[in-house]
PQR file of N, CA, C, O and H, with PARSE charges and radii, in Angstrom:
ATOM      1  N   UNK A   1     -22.938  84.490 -34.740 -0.4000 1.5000
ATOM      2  CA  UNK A   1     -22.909  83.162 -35.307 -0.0000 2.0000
ATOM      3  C   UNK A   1     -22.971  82.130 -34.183  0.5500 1.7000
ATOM      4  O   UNK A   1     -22.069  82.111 -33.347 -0.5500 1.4000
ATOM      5  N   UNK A   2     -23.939  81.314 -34.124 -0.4000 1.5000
ATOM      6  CA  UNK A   2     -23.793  80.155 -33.161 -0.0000 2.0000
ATOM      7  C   UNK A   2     -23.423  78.793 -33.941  0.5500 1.7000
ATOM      8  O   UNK A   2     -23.870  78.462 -35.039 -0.5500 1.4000
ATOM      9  H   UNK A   2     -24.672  81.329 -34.804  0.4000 1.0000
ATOM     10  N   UNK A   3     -22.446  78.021 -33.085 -0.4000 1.5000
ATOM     11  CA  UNK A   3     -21.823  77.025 -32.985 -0.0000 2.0000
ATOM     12  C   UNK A   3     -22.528  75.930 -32.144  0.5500 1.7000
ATOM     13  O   UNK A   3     -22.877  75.985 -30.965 -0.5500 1.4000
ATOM     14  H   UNK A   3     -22.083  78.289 -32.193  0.4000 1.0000
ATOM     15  N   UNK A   4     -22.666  74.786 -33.162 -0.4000 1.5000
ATOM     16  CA  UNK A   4     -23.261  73.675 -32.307 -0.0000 2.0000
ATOM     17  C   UNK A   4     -22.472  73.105 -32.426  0.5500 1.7000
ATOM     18  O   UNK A   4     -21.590  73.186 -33.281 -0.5500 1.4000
ATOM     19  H   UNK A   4     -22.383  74.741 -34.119  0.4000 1.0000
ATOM     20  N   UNK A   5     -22.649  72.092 -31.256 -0.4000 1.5000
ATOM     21  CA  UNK A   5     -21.255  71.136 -31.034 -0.0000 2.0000
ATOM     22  C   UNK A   5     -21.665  70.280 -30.095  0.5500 1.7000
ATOM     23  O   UNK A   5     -21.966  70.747 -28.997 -0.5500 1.4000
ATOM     24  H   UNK A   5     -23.365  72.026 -30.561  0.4000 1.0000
ATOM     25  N   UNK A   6     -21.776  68.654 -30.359 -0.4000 1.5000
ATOM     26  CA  UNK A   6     -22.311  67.678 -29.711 -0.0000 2.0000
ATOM     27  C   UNK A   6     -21.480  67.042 -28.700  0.5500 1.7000
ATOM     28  O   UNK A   6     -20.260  67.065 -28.859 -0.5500 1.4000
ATOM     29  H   UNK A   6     -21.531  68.275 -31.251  0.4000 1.0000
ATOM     30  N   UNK A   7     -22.005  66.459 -27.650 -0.4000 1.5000
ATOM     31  CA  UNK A   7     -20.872  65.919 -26.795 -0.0000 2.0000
ATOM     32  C   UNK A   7     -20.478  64.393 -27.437  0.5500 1.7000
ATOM     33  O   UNK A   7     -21.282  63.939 -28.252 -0.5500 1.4000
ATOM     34  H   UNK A   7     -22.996  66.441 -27.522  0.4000 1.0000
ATOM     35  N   UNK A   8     -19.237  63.554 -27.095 -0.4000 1.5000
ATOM     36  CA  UNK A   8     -19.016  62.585 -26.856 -0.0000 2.0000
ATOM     37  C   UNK A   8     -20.476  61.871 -27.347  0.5500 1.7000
ATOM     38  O   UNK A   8     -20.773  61.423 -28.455 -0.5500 1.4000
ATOM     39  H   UNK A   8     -18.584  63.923 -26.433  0.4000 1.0000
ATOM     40  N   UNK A   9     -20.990  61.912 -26.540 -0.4000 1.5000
ATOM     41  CA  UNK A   9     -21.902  61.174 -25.673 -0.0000 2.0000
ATOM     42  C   UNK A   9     -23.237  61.236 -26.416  0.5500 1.7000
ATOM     43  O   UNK A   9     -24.150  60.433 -26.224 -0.5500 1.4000
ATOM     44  H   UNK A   9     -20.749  62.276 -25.640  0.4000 1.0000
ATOM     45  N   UNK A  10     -23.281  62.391 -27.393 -0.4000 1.5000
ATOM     46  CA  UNK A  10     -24.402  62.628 -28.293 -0.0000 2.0000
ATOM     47  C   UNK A  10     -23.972  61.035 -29.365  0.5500 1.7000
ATOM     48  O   UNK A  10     -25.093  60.587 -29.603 -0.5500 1.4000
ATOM     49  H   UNK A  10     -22.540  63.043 -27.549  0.4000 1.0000
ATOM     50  N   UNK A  11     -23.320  60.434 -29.795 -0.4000 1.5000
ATOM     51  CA  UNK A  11     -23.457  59.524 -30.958 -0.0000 2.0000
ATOM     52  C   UNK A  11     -23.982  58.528 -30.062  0.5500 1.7000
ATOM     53  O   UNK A  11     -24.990  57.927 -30.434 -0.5500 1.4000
ATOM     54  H   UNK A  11     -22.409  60.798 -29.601  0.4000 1.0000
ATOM     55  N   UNK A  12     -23.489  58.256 -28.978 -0.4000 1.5000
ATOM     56  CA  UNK A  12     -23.924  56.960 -28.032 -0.0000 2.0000
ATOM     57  C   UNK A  12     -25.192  56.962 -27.314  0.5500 1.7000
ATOM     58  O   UNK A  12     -25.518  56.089 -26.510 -0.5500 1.4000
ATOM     59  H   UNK A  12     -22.671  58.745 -28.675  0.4000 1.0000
ATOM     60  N   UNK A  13     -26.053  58.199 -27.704 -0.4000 1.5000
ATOM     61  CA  UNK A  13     -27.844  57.817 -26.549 -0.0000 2.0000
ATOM     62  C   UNK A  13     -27.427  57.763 -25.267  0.5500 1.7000
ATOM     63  O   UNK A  13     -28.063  57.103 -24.446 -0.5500 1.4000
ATOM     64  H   UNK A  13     -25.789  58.908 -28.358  0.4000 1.0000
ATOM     65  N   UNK A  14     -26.164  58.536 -24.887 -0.4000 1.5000
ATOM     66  CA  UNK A  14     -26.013  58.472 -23.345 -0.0000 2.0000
ATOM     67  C   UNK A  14     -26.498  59.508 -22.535  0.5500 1.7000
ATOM     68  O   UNK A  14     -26.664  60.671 -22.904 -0.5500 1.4000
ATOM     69  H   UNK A  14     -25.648  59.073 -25.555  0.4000 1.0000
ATOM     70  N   UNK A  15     -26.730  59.032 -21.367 -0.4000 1.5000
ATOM     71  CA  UNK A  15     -27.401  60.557 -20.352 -0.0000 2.0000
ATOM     72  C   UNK A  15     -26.269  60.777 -19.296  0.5500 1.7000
ATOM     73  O   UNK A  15     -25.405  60.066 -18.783 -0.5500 1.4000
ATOM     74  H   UNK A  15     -26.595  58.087 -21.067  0.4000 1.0000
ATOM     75  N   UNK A  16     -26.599  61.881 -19.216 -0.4000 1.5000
ATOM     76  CA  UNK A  16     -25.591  62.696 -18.541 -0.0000 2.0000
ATOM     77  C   UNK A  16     -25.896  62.318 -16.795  0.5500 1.7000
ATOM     78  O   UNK A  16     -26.979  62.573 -16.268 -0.5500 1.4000
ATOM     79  H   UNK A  16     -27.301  62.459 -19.633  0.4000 1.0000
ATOM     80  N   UNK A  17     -24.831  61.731 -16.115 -0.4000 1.5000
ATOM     81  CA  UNK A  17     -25.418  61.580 -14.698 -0.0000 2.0000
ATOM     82  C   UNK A  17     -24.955  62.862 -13.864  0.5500 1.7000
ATOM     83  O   UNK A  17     -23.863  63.393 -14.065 -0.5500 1.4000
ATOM     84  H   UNK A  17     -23.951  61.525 -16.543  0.4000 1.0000
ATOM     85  N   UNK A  18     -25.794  63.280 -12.989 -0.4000 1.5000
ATOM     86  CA  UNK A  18     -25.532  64.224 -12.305 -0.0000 2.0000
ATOM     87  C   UNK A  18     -24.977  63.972 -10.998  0.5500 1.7000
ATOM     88  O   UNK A  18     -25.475  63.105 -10.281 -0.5500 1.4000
ATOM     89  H   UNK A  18     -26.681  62.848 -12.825  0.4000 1.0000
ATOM     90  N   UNK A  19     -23.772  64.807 -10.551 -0.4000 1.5000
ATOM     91  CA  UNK A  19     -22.984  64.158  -9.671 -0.0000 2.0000
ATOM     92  C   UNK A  19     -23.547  65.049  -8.111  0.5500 1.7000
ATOM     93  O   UNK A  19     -23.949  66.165  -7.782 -0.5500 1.4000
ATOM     94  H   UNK A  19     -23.368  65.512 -11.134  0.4000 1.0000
ATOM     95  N   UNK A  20     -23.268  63.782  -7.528 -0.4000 1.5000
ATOM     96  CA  UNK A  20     -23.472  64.203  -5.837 -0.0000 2.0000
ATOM     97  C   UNK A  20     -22.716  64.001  -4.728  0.5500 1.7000
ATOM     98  O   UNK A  20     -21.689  63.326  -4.653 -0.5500 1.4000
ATOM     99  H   UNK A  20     -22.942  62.875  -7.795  0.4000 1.0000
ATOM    100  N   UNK A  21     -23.403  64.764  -3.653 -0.4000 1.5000
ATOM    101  CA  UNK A  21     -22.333  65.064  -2.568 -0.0000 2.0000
ATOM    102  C   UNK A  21     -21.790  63.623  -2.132  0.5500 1.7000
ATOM    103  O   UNK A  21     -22.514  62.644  -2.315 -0.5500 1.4000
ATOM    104  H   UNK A  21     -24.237  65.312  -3.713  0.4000 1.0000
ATOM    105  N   UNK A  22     -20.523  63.484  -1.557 -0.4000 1.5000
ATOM    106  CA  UNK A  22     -19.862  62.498  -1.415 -0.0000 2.0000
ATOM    107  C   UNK A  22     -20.679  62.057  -0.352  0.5500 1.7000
ATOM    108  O   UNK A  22     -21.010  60.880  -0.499 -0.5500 1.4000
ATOM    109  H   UNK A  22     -19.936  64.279  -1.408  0.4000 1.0000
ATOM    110  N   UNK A  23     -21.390  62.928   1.304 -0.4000 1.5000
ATOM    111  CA  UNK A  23     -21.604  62.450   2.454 -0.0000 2.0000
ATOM    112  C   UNK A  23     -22.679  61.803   2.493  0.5500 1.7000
ATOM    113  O   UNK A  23     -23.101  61.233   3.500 -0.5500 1.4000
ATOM    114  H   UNK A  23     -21.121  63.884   1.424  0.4000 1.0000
ATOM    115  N   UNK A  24     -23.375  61.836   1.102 -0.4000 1.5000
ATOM    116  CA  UNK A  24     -24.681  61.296   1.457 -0.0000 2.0000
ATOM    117  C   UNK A  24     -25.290  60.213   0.117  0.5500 1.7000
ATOM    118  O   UNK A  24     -25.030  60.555  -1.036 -0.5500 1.4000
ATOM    119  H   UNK A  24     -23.032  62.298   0.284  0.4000 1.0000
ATOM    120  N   UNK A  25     -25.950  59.154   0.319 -0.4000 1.5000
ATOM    121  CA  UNK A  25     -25.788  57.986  -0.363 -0.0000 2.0000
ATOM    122  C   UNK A  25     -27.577  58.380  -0.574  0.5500 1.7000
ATOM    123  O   UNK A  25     -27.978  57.722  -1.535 -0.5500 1.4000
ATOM    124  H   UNK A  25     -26.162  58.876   1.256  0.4000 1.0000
ATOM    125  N   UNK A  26     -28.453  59.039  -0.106 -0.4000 1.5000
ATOM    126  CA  UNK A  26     -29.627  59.140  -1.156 -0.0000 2.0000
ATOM    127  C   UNK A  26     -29.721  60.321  -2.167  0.5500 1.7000
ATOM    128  O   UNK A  26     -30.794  60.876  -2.403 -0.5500 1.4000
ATOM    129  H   UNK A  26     -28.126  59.573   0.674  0.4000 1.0000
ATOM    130  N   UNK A  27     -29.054  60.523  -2.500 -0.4000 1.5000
ATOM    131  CA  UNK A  27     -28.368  61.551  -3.768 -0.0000 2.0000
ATOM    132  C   UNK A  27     -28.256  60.601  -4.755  0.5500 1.7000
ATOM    133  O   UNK A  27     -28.815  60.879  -5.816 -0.5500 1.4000
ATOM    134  H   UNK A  27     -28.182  60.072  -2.309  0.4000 1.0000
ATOM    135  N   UNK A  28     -27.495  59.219  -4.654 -0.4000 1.5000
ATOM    136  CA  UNK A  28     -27.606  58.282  -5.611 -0.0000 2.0000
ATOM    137  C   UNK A  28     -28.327  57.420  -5.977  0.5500 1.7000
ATOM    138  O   UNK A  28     -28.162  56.805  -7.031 -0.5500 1.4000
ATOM    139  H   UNK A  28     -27.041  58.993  -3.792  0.4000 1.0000
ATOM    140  N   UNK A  29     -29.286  57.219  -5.141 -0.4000 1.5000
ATOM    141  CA  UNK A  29     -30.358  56.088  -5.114 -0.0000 2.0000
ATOM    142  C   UNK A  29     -31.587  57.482  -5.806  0.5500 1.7000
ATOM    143  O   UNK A  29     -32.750  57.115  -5.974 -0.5500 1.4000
ATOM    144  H   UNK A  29     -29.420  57.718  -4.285  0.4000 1.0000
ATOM    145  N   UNK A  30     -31.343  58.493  -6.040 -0.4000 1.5000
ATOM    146  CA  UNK A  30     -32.536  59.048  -6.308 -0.0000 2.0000
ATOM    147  C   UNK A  30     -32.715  58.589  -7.859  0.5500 1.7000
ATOM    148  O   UNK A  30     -31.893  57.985  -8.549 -0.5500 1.4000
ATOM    149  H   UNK A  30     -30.398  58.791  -5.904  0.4000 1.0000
ATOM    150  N   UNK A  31     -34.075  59.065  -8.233 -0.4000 1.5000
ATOM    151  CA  UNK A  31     -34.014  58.645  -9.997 -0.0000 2.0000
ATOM    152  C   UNK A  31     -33.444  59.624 -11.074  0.5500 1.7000
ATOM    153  O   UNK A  31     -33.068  59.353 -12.214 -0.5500 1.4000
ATOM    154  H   UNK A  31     -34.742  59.555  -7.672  0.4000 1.0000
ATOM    155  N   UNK A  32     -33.468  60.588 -10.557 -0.4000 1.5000
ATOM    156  CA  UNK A  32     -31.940  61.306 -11.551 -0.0000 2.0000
ATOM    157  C   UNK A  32     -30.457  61.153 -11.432  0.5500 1.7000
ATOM    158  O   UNK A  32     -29.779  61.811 -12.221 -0.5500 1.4000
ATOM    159  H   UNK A  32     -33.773  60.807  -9.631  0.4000 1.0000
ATOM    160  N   UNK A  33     -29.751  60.260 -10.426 -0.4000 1.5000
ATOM    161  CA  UNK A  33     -28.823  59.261 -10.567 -0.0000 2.0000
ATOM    162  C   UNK A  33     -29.338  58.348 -11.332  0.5500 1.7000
ATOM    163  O   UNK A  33     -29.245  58.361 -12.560 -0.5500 1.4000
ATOM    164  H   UNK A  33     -30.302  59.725  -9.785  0.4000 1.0000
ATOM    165  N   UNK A  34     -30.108  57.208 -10.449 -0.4000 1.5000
ATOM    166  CA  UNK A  34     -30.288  56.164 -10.715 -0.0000 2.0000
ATOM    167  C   UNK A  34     -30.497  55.824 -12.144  0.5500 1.7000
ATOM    168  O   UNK A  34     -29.843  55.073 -12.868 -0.5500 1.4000
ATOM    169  H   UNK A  34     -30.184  57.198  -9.452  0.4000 1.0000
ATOM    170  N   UNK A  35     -31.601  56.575 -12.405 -0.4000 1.5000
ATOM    171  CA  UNK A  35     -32.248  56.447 -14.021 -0.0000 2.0000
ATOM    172  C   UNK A  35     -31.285  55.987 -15.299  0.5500 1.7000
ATOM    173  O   UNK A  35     -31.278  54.994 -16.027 -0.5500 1.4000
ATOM    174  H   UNK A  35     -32.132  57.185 -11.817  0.4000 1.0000
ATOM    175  N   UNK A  36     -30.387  57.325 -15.209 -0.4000 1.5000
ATOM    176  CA  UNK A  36     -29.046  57.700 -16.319 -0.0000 2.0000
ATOM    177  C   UNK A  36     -28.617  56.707 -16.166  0.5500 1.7000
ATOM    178  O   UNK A  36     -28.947  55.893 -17.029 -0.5500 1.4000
ATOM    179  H   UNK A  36     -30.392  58.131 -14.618  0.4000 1.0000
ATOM    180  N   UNK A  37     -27.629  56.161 -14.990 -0.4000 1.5000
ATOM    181  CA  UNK A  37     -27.065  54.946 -14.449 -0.0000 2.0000
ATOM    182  C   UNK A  37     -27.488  53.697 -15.382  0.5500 1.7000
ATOM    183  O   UNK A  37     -26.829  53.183 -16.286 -0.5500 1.4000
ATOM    184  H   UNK A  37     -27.361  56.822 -14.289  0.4000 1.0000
ATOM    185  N   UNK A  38     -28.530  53.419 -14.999 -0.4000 1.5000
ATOM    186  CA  UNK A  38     -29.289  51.927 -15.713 -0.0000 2.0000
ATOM    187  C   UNK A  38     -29.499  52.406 -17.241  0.5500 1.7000
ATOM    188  O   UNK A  38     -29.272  51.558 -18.103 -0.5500 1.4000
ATOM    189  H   UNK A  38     -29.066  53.837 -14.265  0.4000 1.0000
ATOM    190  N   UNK A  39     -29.887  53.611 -17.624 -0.4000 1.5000
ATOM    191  CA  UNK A  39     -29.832  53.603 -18.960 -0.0000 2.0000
ATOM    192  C   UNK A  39     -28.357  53.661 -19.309  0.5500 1.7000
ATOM    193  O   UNK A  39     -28.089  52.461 -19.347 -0.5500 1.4000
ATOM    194  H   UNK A  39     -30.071  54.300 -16.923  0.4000 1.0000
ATOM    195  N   UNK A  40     -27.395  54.215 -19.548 -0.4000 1.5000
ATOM    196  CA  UNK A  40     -26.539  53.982 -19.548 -0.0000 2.0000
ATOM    197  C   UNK A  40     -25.604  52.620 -19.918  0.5500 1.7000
ATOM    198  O   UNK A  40     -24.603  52.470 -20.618 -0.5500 1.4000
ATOM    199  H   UNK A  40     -27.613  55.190 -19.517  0.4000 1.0000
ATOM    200  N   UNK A  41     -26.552  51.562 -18.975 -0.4000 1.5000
ATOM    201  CA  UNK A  41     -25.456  49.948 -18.999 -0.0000 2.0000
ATOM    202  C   UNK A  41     -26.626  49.613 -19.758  0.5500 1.7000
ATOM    203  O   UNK A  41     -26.888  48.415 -19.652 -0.5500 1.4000
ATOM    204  H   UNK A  41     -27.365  51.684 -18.405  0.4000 1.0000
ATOM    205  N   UNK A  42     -27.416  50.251 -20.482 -0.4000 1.5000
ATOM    206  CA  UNK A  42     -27.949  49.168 -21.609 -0.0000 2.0000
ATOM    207  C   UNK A  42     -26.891  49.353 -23.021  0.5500 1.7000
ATOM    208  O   UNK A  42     -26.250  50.290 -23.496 -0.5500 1.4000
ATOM    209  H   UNK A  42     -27.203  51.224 -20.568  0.4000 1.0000
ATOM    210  N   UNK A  43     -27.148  47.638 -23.444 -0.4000 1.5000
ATOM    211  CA  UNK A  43     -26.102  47.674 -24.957 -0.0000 2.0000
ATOM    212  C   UNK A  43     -26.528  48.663 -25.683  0.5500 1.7000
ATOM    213  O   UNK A  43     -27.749  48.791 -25.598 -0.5500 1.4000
ATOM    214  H   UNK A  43     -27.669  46.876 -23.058  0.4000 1.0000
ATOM    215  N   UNK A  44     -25.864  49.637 -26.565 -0.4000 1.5000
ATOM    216  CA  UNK A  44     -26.132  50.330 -27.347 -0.0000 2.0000
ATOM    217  C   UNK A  44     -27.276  49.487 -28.436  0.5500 1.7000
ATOM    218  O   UNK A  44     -28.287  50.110 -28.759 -0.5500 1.4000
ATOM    219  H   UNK A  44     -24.872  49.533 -26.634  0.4000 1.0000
ATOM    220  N   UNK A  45     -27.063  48.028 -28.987 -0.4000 1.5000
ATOM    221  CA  UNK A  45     -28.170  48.122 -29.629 -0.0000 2.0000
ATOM    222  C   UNK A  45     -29.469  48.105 -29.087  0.5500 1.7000
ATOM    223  O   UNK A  45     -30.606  48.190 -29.551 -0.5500 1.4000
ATOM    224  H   UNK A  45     -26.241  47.522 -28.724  0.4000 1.0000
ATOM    225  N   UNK A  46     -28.938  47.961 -27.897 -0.4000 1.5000
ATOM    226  CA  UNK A  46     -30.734  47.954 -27.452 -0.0000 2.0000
ATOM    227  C   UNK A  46     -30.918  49.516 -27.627  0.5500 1.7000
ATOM    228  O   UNK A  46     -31.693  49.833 -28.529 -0.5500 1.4000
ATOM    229  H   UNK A  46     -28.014  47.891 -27.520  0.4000 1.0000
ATOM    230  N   UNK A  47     -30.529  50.196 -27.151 -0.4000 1.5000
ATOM    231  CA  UNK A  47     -31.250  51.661 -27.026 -0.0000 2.0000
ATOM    232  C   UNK A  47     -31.369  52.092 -28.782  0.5500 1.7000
ATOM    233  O   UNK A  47     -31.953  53.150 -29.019 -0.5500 1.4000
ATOM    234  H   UNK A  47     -29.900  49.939 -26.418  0.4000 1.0000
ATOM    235  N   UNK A  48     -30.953  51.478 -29.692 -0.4000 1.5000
ATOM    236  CA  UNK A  48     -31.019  51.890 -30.976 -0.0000 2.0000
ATOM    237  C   UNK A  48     -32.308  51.874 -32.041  0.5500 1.7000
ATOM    238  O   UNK A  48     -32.687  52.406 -33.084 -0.5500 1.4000
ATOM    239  H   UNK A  48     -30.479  50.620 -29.499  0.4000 1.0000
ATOM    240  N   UNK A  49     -32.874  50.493 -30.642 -0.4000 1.5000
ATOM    241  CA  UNK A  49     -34.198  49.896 -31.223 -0.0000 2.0000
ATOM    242  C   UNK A  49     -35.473  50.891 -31.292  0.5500 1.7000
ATOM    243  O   UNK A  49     -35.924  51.325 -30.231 -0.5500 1.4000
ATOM    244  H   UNK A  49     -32.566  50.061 -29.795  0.4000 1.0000
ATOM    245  N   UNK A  50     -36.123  51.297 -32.656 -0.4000 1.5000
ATOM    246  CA  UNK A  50     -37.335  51.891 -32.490 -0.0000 2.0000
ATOM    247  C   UNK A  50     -38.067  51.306 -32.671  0.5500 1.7000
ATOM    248  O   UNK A  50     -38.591  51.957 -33.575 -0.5500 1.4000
ATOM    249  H   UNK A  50     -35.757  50.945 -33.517  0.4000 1.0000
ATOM    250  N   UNK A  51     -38.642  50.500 -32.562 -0.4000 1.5000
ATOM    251  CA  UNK A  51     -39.771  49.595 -32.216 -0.0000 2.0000
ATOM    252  C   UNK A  51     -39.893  49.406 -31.169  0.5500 1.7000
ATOM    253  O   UNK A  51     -38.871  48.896 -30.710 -0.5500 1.4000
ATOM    254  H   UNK A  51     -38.217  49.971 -31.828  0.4000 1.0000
ATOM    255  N   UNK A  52     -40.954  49.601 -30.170 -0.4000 1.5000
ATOM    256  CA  UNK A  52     -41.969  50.226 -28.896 -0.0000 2.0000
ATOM    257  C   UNK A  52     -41.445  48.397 -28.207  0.5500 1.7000
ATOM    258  O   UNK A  52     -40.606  48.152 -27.340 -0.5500 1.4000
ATOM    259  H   UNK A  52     -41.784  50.016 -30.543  0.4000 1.0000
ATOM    260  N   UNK A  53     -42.293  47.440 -28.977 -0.4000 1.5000
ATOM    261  CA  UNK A  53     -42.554  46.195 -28.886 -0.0000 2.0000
ATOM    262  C   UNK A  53     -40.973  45.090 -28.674  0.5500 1.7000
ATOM    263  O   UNK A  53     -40.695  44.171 -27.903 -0.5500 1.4000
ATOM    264  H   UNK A  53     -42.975  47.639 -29.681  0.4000 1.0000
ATOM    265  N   UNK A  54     -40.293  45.728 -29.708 -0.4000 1.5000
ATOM    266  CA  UNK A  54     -39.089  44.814 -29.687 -0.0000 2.0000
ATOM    267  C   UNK A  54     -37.838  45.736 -28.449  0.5500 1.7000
ATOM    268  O   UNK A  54     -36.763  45.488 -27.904 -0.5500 1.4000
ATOM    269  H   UNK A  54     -40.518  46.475 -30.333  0.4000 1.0000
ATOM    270  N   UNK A  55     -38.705  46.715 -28.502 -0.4000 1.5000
ATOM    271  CA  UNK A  55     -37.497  47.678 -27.030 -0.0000 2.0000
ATOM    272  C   UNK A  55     -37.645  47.044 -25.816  0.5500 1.7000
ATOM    273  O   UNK A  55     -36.767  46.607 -25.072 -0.5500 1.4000
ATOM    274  H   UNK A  55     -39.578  46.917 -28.946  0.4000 1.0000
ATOM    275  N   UNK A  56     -38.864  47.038 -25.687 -0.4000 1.5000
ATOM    276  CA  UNK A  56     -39.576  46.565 -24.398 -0.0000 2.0000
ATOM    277  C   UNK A  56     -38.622  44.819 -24.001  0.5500 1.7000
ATOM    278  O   UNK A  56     -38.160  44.493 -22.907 -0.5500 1.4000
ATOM    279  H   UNK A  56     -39.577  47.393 -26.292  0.4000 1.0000
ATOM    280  N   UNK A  57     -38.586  43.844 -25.560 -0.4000 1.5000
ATOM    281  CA  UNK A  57     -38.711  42.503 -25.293 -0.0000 2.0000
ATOM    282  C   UNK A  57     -37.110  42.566 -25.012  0.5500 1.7000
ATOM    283  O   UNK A  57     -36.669  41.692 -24.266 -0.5500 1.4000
ATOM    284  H   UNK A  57     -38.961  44.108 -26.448  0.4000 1.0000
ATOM    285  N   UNK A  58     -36.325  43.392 -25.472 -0.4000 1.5000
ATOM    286  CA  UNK A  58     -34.993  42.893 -25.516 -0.0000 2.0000
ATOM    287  C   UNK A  58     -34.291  44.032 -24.085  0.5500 1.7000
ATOM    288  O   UNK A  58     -33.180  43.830 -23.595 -0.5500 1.4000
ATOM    289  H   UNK A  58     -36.684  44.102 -26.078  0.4000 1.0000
ATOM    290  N   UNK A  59     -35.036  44.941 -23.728 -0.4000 1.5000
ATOM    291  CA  UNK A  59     -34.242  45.557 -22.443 -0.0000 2.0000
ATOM    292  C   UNK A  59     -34.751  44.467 -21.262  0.5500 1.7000
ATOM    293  O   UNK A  59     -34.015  44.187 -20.316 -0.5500 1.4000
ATOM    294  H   UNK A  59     -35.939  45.104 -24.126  0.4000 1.0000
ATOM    295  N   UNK A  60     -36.213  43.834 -21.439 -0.4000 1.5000
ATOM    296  CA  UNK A  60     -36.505  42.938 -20.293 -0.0000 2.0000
ATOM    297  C   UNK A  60     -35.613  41.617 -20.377  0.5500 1.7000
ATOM    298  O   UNK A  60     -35.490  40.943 -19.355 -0.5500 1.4000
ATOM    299  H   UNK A  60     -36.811  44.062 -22.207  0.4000 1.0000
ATOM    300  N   UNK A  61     -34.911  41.180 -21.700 -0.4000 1.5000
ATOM    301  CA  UNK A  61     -34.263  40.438 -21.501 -0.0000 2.0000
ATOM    302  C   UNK A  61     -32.242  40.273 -21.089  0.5500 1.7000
ATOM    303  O   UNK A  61     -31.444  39.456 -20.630 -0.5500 1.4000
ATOM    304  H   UNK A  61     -35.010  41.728 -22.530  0.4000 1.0000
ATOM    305  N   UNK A  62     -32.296  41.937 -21.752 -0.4000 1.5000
ATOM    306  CA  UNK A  62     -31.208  42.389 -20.820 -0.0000 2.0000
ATOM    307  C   UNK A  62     -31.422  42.037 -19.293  0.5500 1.7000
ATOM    308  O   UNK A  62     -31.208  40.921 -18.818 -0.5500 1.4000
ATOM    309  H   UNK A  62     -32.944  42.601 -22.124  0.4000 1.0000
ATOM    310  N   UNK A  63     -31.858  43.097 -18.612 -0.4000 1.5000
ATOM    311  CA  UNK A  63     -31.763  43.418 -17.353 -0.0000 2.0000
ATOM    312  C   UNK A  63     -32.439  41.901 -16.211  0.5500 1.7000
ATOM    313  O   UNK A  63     -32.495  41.881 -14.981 -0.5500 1.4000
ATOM    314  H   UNK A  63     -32.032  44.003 -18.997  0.4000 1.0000
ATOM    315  N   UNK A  64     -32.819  40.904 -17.112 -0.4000 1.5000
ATOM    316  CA  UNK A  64     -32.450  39.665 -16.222 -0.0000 2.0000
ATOM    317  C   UNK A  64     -31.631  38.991 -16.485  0.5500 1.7000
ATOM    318  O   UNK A  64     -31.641  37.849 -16.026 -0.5500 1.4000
ATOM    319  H   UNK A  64     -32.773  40.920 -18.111  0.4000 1.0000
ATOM    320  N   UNK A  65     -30.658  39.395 -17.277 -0.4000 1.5000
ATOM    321  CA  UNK A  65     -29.058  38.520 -17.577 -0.0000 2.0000
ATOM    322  C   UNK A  65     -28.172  38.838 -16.487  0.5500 1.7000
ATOM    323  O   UNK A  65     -27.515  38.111 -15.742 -0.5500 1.4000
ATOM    324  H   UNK A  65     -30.650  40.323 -17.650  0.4000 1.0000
ATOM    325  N   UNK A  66     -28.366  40.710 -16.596 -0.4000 1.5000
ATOM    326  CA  UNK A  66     -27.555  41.290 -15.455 -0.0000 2.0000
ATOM    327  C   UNK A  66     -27.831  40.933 -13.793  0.5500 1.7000
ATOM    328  O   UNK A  66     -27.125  41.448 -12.926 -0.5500 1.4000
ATOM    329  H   UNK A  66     -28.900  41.301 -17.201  0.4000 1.0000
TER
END
């Protein structure tokens, strides 16, 4: 019998960041940090949006507030 079982993180559209070595700082600047990271600090309604057109208008107007 298999058991599914969602994380946390499955209701919220969140990505999982992958963690790195403490000594070294391009581990975080890479785009599998980085990526998750910035998706992540978008408002949930933005990431809720399926419309291509209205995703586009309201994350570009996020990320010049921030």
């Amino acid at each position: 019998m298999v058991v599914v079982r969602h994380l946390c993180s499955f209701s919220y559209r969140t990505l999982a960041v992958p963690r790195t070595r403490i000594c070294t700082i391009f581990g975080d600047r890479s785009f599998a940090v980085a990526g998750p990271l910035v998706w992540n600090s978008v408002l949930d309604t933005i990431r809720e949006i399926t419309s291509n057109g209205q995703f586009m208008q309201h994350l570009k107007t996020h990320l010049f507030r921030t």
